[in-house]
N, C-alpha and C positions, 0 to 999 in steps of 0.2 A: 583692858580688863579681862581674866582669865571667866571663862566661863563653865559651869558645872553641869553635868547630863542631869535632866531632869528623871527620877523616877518618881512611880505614883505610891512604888511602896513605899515612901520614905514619913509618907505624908497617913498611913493605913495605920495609927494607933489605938485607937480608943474600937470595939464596936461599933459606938455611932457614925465614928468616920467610916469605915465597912461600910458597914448599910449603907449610908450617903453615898459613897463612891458606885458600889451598887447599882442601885436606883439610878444614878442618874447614868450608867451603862447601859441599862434598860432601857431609859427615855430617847436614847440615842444610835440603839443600835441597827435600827430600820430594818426590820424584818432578817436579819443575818447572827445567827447564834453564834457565830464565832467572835465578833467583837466583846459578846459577853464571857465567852472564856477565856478572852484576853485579859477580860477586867477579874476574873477569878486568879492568872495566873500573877496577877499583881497579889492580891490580897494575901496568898501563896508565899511570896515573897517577904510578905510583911509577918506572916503567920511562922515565918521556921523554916521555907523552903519547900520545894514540892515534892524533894522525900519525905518531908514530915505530913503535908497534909496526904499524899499516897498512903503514909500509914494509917491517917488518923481515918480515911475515906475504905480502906479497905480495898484498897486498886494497886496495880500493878504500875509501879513508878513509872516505867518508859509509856506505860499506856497512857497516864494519865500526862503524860511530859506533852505526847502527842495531841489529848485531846486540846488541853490548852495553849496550845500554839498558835490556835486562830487560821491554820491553814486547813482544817476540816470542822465538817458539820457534826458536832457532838452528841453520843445518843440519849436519851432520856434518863435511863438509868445511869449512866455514867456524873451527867448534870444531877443528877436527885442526891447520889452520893457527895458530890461536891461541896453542894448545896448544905447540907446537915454536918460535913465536918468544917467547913469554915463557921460553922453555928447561928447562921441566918436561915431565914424562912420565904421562901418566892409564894405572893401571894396576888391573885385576880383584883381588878377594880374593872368597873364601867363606866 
């Protein structure tokens, strides 16, 4: 039986799947910001491509190619822009 590559963007339609996927990046990513930008560069994927959310973030494609790659530590600003053009909100709990 032939087998199919799984992507995660295939599965990122609705919003609520975003956020879901999201979150539970967050639950998972053990203190390492870069597994969370892997999980951005999914959504990215699902959203139009990472030219399109570069645009929609107001970032320099290659830069933003780079920060999502998960081979470096992302800077705040960078993450804050991410964050508001995939249209989600990073929010604190205790």
């Amino acid at each position: 039986m032939p087998t199919r590559a799984h992507r995660a963007s295939d599965y990122l339609e609705t919003p609520e799947d975003i956020v879901a996927y999201l979150n539970a990046a967050m639950e998972e990513w053990d203190d390492d910001p870069r597994l969370l930008m892997k999980a951005f560069r999914n959504v990215a994927e699902a959203r139009g491509g990472v030219s399109e959310l570069a645009r929609r973030a107001r970032l320099d494609r290659v830069a933003l190619s780079r920060a999502l790659s998960g081979r470096r530590n992302p800077r705040l600003d960078t993450l804050a822009k991410v964050v508001a053009a995939c249209g989600v909100k990073l929010r604190f709990e205790t």
